[in-house]
N, C-alpha and C positions, 0 to 999 in steps of 0.2 A: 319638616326641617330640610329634606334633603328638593325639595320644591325649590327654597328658598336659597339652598346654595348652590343650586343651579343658578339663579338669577344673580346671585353676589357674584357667581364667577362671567356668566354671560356679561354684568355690565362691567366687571371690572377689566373685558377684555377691552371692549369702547372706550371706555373710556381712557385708555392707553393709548388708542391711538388717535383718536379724534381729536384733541386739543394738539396734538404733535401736527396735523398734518400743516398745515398754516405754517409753521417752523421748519418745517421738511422744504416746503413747497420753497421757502424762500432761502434758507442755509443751507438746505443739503441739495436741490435742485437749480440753487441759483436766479431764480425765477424772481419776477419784479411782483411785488407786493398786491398789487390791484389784482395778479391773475389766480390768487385763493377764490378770489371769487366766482374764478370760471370751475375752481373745483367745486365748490360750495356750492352754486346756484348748478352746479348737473347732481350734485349727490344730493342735494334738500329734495326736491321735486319728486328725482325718482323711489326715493324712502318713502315719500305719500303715498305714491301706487303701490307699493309692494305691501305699507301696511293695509291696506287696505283689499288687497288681493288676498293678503293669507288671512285677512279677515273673516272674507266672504267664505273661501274655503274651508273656515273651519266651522263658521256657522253652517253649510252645507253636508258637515259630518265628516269631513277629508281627516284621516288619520293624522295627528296630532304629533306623531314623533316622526314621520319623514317630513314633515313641516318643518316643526326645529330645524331636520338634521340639514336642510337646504343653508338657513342662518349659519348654523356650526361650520361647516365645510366652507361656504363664501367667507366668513372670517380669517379660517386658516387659508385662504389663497390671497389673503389680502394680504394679511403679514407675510406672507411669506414671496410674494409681486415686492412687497414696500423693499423688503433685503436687496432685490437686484434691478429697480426701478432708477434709472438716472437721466430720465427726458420727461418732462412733462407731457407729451402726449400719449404718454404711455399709463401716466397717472388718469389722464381722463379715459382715454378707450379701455382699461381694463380696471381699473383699480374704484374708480365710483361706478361701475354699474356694481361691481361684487359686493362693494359698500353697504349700496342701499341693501344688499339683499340680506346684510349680516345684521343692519340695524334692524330686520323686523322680528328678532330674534327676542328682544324684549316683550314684545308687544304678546307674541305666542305665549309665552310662558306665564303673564298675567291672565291669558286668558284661559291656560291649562289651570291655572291656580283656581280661577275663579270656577272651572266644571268642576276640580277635584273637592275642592269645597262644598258645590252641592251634592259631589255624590256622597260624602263621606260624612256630611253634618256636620262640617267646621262653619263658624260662624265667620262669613264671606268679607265682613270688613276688618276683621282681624288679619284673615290671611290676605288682601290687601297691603294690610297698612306694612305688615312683617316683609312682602315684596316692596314694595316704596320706600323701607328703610332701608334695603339691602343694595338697594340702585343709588340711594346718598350715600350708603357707607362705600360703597365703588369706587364713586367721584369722590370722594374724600382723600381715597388710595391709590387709584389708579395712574391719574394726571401726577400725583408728586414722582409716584416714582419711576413714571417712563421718563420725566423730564429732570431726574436726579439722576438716572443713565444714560440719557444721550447727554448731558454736561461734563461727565463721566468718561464714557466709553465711546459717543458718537448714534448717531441715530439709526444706524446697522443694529449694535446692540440693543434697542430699546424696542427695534421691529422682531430682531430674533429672540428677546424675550416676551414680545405679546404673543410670537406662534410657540412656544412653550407653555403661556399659560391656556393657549387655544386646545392643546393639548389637552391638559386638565378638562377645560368645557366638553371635549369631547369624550373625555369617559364617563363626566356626570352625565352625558346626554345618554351613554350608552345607559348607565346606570337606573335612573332617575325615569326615564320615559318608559310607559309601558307599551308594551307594544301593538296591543287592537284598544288603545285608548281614543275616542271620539266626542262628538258633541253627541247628545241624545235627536235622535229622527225625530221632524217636526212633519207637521199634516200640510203635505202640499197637492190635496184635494180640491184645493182651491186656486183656480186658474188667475185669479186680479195679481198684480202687481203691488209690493208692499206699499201703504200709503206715507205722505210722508211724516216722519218724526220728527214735529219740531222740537220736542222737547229734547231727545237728542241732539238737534242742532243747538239747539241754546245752551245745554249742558258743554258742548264744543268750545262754542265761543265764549263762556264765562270762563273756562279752562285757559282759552287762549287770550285773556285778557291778563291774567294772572302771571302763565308764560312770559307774555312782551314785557312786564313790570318787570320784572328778575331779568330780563334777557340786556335789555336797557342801561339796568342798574351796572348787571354784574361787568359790560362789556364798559360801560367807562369809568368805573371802578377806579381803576390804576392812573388814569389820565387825569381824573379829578383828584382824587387824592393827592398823589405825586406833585403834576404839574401846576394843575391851578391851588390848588390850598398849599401844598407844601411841605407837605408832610411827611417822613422820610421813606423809603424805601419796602421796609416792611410793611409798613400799613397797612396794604389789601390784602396781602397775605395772611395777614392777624384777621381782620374783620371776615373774611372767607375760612377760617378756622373756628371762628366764636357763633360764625351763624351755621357752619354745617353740623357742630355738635348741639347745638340747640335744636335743631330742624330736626335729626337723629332723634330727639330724646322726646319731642313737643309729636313724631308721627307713631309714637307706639301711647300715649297718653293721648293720640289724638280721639282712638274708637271708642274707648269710655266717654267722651267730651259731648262725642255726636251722639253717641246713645242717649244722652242727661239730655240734650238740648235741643237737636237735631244737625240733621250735616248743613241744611240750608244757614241756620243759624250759624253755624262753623264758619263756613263760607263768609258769611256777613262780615264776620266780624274781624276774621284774615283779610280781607279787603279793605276795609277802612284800616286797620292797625300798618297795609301795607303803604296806604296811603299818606299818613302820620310818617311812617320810617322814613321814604322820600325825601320829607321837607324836612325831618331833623337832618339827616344826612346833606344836605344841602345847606346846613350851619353849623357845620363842627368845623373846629379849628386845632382840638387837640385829639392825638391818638387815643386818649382813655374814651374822648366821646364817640370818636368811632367805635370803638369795641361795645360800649355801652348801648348804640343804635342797634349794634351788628348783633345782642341778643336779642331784644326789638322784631330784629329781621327775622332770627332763624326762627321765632315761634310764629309769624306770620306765616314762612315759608312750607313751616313742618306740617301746621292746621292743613293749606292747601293742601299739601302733598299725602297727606295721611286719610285726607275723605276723598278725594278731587276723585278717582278711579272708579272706587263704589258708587260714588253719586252720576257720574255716567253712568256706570253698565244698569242703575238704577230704570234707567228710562228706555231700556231694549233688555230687559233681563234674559229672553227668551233668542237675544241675538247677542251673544257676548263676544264674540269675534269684532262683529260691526263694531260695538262700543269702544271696545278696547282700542281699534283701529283708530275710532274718532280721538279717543283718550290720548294715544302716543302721534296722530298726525298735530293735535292743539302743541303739544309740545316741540318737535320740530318744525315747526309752521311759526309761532311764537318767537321761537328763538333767531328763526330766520330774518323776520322785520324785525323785531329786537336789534337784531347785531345791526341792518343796514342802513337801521334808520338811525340809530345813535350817530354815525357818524355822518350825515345830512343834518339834523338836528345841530351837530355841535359844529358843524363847518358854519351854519348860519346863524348862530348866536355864541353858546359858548358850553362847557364840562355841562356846570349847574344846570343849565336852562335841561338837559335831558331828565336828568332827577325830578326837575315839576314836568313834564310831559309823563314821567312813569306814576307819577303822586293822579294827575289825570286820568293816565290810563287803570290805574287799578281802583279807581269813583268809577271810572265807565262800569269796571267789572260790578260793585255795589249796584250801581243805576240798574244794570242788566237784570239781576238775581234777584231787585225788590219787585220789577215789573213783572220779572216771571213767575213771582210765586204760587200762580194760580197754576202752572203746570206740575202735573206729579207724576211720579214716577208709574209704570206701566204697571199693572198687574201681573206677576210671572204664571206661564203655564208650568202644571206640572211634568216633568222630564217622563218619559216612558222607561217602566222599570226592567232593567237591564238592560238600556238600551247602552251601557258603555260595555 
């Protein structure tokens, strides 16, 4: 439990400030609109490398809790740059390198979850899934209420209350980490070079087909609703409340699901139901049918998000850093063409037309997962006793 509210409070720090910055960049900074994306295309990129640096390092055995504590500390100097930040070059030179290095802060703690798990004989897709609800019920939290205080107070207030609750992260880190915790020593007796995984890669890229579907949807969400259907104001707000409490309740129901059928099959079948939610969304004309889709969505989205991790780390179990890394780069990777291509897509047709491209992209992910099925997961070695 206290694993897990480490990660409710790590994501709930993110997610305070990541939807704000885009609002910052252009009301509190003054900044013209196109240049979020000079924040955004420096802060996506270098979140790939970091997760994937503290990946490796923890696959290599690198103590577990000055890991964190690098994420922890890079948070608090983010929010606390955001309070007296008023030029935008100031948000790039110091503010997205600290970023990326706060965002790989998730990524550790799934993959602490998943060693603590096998040292201790918790069954690993449970404590999974109990981490992946913790990071929905974040974003559930986190986005309303920094942006119900900078409405409020101004977006001073909403920086000086994410380094408040940085605070908090920082004493569960204190708390919560133990401190000669590691990955167990592996036998590097052996001079070759790892070969490559493709079943990891593939696990990757099904992940990130999943991603850009949600990324797609949710980014022209408002634009199609509002603008071209019509619909009033509340809408996405509603339909983004009815799918994150289903998604919540569809990823703790999801590890009994995968155990009865398997997680391949899970997957199957979150992908075609994503694929369906698309095209009704792309025919509704009244609010009740959007909320009605938007249940649709959240149990498509919860299946994903409740196996998606396990079934990665499934296929490097003996490198759980690496997977993890692959696990949370799908995810910002995803979201990244997601956001930039909706708006390509809809400058050259229109709202709708992005909704069938995501109904597409999430068959590709199906296409992907029925060709792979002949790949399985790796065999785990067993850990060396005491090695943590």
């Amino acid at each position: 439990m206290l694993i897990i509210a480490l990660q409710l409070t790590n994501s709930m720090c993110v997610s305070s400030l990541v939807p704000m910055m885009g609002y910052f960049i252009v009301d509190g900074l003054g900044a013209d609109p196109w240049q979020i994306g000079l924040y955004t295309g420096l802060v996506a990129p270098l979140t790939l490398l970091t997760n994937r640096w503290a990946g490796e390092r923890l696959d290599r055995g690198v103590l577990v809790r000055p890991q964190l504590f690098i994420a922890v500390i890079a948070f608090l100097a983010v929010a606390g740059l955001l309070t007296q930040t008023t030029e935008l070059w100031l948000l790039l030179a110091l503010v997205a390198p600290l970023m990326s290095l706060s965002n790989m802060g998730s990524g550790i703690i799934f993959t602490y979850g998943r060693l603590y798990a096998d040292r201790a004989g918790v069954d690993i897709g449970r404590m999974n899934s109990w981490l992946r609800m913790s990071v929905s019920l974040a974003w559930m939290i986190g986005p309303a209420a920094a942006f119900s205080i900078a409405a409020q107070f101004g977006c001073q207030a909403a920086f000086i209350s994410a380094f408040g609750l940085g605070l908090v992260y920082l004493v569960l880190w204190h708390v919560v980490m133990p401190k000669g915790f590691r990955a167990p020593p592996k036998d590097t007796s052996s001079t070759d070079k790892d070969p490559i995984n493709w079943g990891l890669i593939m696990a990757g890229v099904i992940c990130l087909t999943f991603v850009i579907t949600n990324s797609l949807f949710v980014s022209v969400m408002p634009l199609y609703f509002i603008d071209q259907v019509g619909l009033p104001g509340f809408t996405p707000g509603l339909s983004l409340s009815v799918k994150c409490l289903l998604e919540v309740i569809i990823i703790l129901a999801s590890v009994r699901l995968a155990e009865r059928f398997g997680v391949r099959t899970i997957l199957l079948f979150s992908a075609g139901l994503a694929g369906i939610d698309m095209l009704l969304f792309a025919q509704v004309t009244e609010v009740w049918q959007v909320a009605a889709v938007a249940v649709l969505e959240g149990v498509h989205y919860g299946l994903f998000a409740g196996v998606a991790i396990t079934f990665v780390q499934s296929f490097a179990p003996d490198r759980p850093g690496r997977a993890t890394a692959v696990y949370m780069n799908s995810l910002f990777l995803g979201g990244m063409i997601g956001s930039v291509s909706m708006g390509f897509i809809a400058s050259a047709v229109d709202y709708r037309a992005v909704l069938f491209v995501a109904s597409a992209v999430s068959l590709a992910g199906m296409a992907v997962l029925l060709a792979t099925a002949r790949l399985r997961p790796s065999p785990e070695t067993k850990p060396v006793r005491g090695a943590f």
